[in-house]
DSSP file (Angstrom, degrees, kcal/mol; ACC not computed):
  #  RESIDUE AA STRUCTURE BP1 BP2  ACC     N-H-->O    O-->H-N    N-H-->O    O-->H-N    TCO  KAPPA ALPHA  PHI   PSI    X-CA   Y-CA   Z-CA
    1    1 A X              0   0    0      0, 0.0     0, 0.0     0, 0.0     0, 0.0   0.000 360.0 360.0 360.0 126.2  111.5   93.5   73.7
    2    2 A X     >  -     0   0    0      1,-0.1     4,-0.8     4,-0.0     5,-0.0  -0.213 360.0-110.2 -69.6 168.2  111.6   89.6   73.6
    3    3 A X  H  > S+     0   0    0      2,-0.2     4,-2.9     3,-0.1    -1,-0.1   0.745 118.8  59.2 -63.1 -35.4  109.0   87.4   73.7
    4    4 A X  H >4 S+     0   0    0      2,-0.2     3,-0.6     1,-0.2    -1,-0.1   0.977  96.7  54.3 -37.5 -79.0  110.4   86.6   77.4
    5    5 A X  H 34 S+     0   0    0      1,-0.3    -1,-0.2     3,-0.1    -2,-0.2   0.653 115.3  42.3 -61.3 -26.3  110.1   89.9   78.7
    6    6 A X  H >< S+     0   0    0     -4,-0.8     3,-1.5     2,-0.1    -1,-0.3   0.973  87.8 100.7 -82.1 -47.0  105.8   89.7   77.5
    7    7 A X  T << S-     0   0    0     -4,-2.9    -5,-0.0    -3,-0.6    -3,-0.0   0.072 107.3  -2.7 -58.6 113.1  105.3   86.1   78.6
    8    8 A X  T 3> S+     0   0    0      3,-0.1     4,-3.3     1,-0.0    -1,-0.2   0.584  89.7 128.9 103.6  13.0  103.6   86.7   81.9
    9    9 A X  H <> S+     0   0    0     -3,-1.5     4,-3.0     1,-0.3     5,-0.2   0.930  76.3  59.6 -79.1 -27.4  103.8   90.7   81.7
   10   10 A X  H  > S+     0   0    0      1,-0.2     4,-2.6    -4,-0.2    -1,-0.3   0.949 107.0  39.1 -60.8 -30.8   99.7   90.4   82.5
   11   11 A X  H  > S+     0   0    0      1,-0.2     4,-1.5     2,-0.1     5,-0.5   0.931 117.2  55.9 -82.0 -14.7  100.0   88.6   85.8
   12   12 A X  H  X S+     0   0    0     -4,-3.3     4,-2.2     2,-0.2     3,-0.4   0.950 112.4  44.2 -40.8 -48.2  103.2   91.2   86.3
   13   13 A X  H >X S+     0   0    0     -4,-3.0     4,-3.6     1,-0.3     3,-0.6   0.992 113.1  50.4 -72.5 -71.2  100.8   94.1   85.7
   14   14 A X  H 3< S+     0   0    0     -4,-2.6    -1,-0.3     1,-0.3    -2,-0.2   0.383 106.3  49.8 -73.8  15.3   98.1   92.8   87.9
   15   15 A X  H 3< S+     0   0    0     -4,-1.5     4,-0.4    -3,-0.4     5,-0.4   0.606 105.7  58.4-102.2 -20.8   99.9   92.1   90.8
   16   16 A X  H XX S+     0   0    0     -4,-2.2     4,-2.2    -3,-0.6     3,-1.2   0.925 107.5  54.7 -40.2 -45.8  101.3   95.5   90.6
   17   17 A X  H 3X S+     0   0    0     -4,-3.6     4,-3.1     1,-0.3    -1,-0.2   0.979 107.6  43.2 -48.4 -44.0   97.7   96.7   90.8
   18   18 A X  H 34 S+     0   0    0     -5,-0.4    -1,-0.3     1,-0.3    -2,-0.2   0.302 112.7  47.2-115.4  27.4   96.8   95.3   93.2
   19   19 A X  H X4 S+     0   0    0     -3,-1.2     3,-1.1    -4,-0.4     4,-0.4   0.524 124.4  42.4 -85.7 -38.5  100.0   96.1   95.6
   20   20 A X  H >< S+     0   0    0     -4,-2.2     3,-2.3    -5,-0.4    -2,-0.2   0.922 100.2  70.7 -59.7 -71.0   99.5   99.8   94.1
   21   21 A X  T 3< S+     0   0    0     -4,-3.1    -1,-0.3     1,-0.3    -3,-0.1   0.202  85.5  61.3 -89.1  -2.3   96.1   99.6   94.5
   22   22 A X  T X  S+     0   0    0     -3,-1.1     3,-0.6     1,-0.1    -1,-0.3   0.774  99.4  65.5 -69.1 -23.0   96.0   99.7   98.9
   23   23 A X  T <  S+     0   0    0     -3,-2.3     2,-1.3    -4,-0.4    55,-0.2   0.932  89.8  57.8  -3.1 -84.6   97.6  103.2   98.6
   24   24 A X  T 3  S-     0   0    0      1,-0.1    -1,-0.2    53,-0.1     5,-0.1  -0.442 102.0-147.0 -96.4  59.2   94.7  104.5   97.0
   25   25 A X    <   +     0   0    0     -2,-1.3     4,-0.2    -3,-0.6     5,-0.2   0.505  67.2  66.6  -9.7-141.9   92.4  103.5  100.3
   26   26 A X  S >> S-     0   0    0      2,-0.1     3,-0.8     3,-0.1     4,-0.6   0.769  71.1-141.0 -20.6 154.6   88.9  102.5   99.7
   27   27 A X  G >4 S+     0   0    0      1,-0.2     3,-3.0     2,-0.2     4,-0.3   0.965 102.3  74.6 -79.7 -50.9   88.7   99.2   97.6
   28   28 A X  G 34 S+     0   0    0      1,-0.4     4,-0.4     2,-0.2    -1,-0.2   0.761  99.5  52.6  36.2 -41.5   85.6  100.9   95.6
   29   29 A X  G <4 S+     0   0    0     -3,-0.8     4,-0.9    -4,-0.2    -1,-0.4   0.946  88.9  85.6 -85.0 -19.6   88.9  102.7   94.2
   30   30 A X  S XX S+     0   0    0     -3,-3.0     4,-3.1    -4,-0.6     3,-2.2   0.932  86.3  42.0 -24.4 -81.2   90.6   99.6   93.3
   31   31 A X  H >> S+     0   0    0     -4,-0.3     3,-2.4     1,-0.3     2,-1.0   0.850 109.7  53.4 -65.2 -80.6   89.4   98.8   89.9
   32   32 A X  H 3> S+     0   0    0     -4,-0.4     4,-0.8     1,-0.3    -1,-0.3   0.485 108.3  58.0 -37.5  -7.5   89.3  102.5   88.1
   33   33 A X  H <> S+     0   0    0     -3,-2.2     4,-1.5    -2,-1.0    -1,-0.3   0.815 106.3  38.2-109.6 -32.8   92.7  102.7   89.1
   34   34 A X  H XX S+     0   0    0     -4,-3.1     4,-3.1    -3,-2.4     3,-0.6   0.988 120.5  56.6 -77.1 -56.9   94.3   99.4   87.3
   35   35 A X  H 3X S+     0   0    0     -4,-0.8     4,-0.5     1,-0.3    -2,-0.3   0.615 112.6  33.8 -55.8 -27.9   91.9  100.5   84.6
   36   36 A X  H 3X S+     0   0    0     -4,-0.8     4,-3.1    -5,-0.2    -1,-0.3   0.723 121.1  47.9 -79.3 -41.6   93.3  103.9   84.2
   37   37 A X  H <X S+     0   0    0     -4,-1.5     4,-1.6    -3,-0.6    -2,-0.2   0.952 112.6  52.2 -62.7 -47.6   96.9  102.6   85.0
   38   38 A X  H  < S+     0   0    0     -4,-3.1     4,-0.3     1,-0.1    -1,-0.2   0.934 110.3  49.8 -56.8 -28.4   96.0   99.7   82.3
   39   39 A X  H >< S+     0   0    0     -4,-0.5     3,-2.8    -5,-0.4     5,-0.3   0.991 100.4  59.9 -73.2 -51.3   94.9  102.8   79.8
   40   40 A X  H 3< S+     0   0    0     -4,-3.1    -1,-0.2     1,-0.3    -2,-0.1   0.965 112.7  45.4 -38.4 -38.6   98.5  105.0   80.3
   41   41 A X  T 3< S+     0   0    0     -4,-1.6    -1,-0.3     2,-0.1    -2,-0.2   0.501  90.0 100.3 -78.0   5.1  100.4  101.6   78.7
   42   42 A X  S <  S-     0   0    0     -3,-2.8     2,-2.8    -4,-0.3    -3,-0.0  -0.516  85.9-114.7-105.4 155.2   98.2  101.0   76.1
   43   43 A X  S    S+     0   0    0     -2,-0.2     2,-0.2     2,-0.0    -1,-0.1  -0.028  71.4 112.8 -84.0  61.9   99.4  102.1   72.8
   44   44 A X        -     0   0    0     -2,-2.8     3,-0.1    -5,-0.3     8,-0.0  -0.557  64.4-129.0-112.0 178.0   97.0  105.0   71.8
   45   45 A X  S    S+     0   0    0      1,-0.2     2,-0.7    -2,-0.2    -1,-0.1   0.833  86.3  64.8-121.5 -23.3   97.9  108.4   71.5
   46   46 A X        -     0   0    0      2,-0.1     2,-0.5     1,-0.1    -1,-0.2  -0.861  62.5-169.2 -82.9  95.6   95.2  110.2   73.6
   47   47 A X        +     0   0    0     -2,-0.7     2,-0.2    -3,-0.1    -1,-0.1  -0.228  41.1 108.3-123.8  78.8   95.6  109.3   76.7
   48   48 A X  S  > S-     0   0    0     -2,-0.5     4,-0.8    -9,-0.0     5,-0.1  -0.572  74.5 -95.6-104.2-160.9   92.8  110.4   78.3
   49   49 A X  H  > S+     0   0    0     -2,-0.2     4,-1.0     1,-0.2     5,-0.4   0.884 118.0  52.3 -73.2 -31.0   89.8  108.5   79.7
   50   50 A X  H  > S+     0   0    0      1,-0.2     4,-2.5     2,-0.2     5,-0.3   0.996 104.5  52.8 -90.8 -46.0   87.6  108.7   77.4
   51   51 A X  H  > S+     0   0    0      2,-0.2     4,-0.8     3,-0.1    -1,-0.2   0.798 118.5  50.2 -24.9 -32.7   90.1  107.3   74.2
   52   52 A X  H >X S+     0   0    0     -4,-0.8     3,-2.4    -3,-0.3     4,-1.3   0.926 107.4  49.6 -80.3 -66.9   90.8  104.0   77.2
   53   53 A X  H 3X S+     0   0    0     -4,-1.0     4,-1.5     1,-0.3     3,-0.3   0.829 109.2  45.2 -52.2 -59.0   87.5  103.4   77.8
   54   54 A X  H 3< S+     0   0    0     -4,-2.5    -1,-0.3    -5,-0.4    -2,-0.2   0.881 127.0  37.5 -71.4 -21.8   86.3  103.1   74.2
   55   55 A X  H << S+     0   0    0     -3,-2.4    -2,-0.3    -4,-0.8    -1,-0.2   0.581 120.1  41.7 -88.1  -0.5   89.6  100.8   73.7
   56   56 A X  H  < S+     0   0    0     -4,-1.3     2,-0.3    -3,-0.3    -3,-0.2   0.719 138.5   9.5-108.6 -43.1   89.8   98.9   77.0
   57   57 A X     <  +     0   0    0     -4,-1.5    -1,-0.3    -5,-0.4    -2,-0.1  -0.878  62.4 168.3-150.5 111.5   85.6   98.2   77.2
   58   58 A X  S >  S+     0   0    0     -2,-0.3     3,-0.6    -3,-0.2    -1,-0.1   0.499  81.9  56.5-104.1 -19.2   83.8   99.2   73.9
   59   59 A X  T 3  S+     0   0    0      1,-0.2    -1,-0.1     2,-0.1     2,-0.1   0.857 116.6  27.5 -95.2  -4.6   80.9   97.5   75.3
   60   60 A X  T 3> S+     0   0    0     -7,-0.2     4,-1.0     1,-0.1    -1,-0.2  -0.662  78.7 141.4-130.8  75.1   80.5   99.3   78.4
   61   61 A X  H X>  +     0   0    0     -3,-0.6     3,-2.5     1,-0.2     4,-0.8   0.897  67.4  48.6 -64.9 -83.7   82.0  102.5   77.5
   62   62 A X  H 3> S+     0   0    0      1,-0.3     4,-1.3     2,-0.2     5,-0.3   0.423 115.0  54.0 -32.5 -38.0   79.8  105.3   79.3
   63   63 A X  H 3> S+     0   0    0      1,-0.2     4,-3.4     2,-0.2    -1,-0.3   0.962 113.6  40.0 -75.8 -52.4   80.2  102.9   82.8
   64   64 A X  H <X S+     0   0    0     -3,-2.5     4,-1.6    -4,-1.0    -2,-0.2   0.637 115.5  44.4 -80.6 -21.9   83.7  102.8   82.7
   65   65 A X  H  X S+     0   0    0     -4,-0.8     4,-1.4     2,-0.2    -1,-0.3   0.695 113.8  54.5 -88.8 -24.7   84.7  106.5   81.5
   66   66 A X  H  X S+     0   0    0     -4,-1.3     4,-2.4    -5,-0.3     5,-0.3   0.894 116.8  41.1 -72.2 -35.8   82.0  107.8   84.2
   67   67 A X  H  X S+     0   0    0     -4,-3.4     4,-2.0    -5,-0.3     3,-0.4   0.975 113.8  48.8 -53.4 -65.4   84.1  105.6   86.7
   68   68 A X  H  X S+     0   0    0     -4,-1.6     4,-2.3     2,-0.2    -1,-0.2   0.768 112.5  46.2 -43.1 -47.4   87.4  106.4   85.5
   69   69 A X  H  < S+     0   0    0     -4,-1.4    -1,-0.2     2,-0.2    -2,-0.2   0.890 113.0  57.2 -63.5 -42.5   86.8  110.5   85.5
   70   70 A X  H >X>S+     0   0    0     -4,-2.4     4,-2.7    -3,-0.4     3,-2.0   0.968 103.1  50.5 -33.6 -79.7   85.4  109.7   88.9
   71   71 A X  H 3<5S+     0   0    0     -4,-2.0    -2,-0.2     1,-0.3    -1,-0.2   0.790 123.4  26.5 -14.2 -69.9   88.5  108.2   89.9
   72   72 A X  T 3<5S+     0   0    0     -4,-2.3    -1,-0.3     2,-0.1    -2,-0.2   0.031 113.8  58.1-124.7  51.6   90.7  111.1   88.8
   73   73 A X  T <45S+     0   0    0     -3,-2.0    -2,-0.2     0, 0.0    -3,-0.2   0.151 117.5  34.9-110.2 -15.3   88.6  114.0   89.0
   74   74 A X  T  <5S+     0   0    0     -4,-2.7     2,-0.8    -5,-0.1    -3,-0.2   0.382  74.7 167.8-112.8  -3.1   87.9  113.2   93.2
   75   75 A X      < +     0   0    0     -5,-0.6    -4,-0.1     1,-0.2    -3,-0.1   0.452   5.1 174.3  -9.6  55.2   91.4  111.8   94.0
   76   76 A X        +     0   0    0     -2,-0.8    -1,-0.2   -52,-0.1   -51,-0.1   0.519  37.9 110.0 -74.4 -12.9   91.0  111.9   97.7
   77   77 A X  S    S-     0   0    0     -3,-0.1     2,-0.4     1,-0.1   -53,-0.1  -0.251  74.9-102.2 -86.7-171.8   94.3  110.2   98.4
   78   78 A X        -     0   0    0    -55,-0.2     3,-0.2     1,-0.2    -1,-0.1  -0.637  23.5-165.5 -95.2 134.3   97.5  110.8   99.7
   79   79 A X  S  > S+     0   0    0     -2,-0.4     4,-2.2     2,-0.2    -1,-0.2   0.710  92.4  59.5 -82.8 -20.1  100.0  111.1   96.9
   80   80 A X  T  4 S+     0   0    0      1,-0.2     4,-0.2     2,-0.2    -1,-0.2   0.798 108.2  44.2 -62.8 -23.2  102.7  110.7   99.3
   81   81 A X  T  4 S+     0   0    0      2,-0.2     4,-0.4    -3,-0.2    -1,-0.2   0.389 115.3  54.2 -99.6 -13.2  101.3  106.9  100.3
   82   82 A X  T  > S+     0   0    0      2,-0.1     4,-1.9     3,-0.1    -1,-0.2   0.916 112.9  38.9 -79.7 -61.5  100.9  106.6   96.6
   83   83 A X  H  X S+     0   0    0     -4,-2.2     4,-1.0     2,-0.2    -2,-0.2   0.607 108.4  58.6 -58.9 -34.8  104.6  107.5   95.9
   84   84 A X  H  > S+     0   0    0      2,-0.2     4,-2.8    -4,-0.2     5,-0.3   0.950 109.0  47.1 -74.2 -58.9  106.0  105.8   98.4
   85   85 A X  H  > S+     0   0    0     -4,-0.4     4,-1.0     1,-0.3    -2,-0.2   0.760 105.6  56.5  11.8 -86.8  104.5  102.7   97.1
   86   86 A X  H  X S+     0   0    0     -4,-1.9     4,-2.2     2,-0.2     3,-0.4   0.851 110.4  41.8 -50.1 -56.8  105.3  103.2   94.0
   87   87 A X  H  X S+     0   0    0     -4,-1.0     4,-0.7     1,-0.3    -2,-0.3   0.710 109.1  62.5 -98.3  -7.7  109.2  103.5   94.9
   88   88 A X  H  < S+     0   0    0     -4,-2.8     4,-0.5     2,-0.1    -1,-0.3   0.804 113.4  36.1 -64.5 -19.9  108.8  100.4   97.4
   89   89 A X  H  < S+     0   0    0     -4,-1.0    -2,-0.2    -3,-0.4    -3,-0.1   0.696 123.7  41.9 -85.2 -31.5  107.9   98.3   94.5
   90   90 A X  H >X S+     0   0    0     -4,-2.2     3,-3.8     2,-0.1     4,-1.9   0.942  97.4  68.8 -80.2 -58.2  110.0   99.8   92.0
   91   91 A X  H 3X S+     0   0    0     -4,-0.7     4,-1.9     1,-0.3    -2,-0.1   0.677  91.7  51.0  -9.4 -75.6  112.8  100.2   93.4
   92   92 A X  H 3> S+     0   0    0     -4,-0.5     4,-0.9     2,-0.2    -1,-0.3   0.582 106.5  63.4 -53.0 -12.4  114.3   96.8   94.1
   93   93 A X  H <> S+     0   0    0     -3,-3.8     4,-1.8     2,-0.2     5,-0.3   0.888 104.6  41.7-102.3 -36.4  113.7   96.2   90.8
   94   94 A X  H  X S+     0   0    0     -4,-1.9     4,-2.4     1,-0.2    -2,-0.2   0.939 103.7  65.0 -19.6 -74.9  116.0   98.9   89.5
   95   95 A X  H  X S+     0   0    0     -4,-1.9     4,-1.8     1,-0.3    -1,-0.2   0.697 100.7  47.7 -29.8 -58.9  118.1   98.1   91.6
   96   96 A X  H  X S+     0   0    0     -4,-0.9     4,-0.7    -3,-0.2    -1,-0.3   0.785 110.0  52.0 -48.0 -40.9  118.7   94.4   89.9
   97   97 A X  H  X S+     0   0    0     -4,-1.8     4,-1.6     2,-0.2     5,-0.3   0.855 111.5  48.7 -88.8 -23.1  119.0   95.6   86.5
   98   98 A X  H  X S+     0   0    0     -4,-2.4     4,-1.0    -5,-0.3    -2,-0.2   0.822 111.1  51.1 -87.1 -13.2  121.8   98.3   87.8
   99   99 A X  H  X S+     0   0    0     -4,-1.8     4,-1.5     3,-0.2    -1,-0.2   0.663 111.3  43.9 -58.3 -22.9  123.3   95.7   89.4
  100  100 A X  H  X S+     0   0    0     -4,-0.7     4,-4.0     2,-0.2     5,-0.4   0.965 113.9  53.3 -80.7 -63.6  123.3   93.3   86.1
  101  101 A X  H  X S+     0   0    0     -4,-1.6     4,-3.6     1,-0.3     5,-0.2   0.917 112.4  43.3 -20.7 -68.6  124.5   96.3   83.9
  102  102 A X  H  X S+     0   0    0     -4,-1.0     4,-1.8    -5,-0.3    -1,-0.3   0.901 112.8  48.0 -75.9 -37.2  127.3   97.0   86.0
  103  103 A X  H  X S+     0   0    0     -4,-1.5     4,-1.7    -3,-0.3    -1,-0.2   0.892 115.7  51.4 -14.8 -61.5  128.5   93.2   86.6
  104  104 A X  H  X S+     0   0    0     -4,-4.0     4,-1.8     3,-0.2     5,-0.3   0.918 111.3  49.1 -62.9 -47.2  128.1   93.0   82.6
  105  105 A X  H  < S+     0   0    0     -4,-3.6     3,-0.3    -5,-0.4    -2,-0.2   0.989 122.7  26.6 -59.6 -72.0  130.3   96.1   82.2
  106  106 A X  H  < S+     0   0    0     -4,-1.8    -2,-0.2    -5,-0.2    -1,-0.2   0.434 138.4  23.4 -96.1  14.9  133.0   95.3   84.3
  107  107 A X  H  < S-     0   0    0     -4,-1.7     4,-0.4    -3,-0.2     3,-0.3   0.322 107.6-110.4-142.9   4.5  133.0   91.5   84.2
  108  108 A X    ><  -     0   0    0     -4,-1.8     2,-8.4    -3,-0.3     3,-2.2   0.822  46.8 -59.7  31.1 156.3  131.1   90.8   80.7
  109  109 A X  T 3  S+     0   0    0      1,-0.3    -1,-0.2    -5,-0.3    -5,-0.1   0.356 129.6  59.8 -34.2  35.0  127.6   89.2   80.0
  110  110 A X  T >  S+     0   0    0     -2,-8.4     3,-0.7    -3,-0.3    -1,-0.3   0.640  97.8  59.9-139.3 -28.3  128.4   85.8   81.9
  111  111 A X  G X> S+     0   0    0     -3,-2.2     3,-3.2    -4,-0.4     4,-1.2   0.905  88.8  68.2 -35.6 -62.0  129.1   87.5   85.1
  112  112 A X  G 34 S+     0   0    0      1,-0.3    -1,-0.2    -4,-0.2    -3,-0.1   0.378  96.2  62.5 -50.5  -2.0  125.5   88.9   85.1
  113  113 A X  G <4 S+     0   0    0     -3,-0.7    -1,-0.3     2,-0.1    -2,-0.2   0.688 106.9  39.2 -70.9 -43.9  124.5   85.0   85.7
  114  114 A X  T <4 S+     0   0    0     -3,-3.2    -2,-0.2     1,-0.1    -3,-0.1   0.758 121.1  41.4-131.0 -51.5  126.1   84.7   88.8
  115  115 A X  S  < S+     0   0    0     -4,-1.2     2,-0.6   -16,-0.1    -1,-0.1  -0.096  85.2 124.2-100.3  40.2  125.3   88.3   90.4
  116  116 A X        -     0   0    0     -5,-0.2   -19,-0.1   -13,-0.0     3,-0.0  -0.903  53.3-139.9-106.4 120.9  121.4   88.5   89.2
  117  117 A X        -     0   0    0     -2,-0.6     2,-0.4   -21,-0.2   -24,-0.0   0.128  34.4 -99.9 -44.1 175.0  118.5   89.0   91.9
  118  118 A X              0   0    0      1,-0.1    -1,-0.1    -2,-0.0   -22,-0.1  -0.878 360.0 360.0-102.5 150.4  115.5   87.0   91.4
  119  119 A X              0   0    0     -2,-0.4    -1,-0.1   -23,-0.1    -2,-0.0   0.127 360.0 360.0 -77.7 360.0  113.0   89.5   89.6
């Protein structure tokens, strides 16, 4: 992974949050949920809450794992409005990269110029 592909990956992440995060109805749910979403990417090897929480906020653990447990121990949404979500946002972006692939495959990498989405 290039230096490209990190430059900017935070504001990437957080506006992904925070299209994800009307799914998952009340805003109250908002913030444990990019914080739990931030904790799955992070490179640790336990990833359950309480291993994010002491690496994501070491100074307010105890807040932020009672939040987080909260979060996904009451899940009171719909997983389908979750999922759908999820694969409106994703989706198109797939979609681009199987378009480049296959441009690059049958017309080689200079093609992939000419038929690339905007990301």
């Amino acid at each position: 992974m290039g230096a490209s592909s990190i430059e900017g990956s935070d504001d990437r992440f957080s506006a992904y949050a925070k299209e994800l995060a009307g799914s998952f109805g009340h805003s109250d749910r908002h913030e444990p949920m990019r914080d739990y979403c931030l904790g799955l990417l992070m490179p640790i090897k336990r990833k359950s809450v309480e291993p994010m929480t002491a690496v994501m906020a070491p100074a307010e653990v105890a807040a932020k794992h009672q939040s987080m447990l909260h979060f996904v121990g009451n899940a009171p949404w719909s997983n389908a409005a979750v999922l759908a979500k999820v694969q409106a946002l994703a989706l198109p972006k797939i979609e681009a990269v199987q378009i480049e692939v296959l441009a690059a495959y049958l017309h080689g990498p200079e093609a992939t110029r000419e038929v690339r989405p905007p990301l």
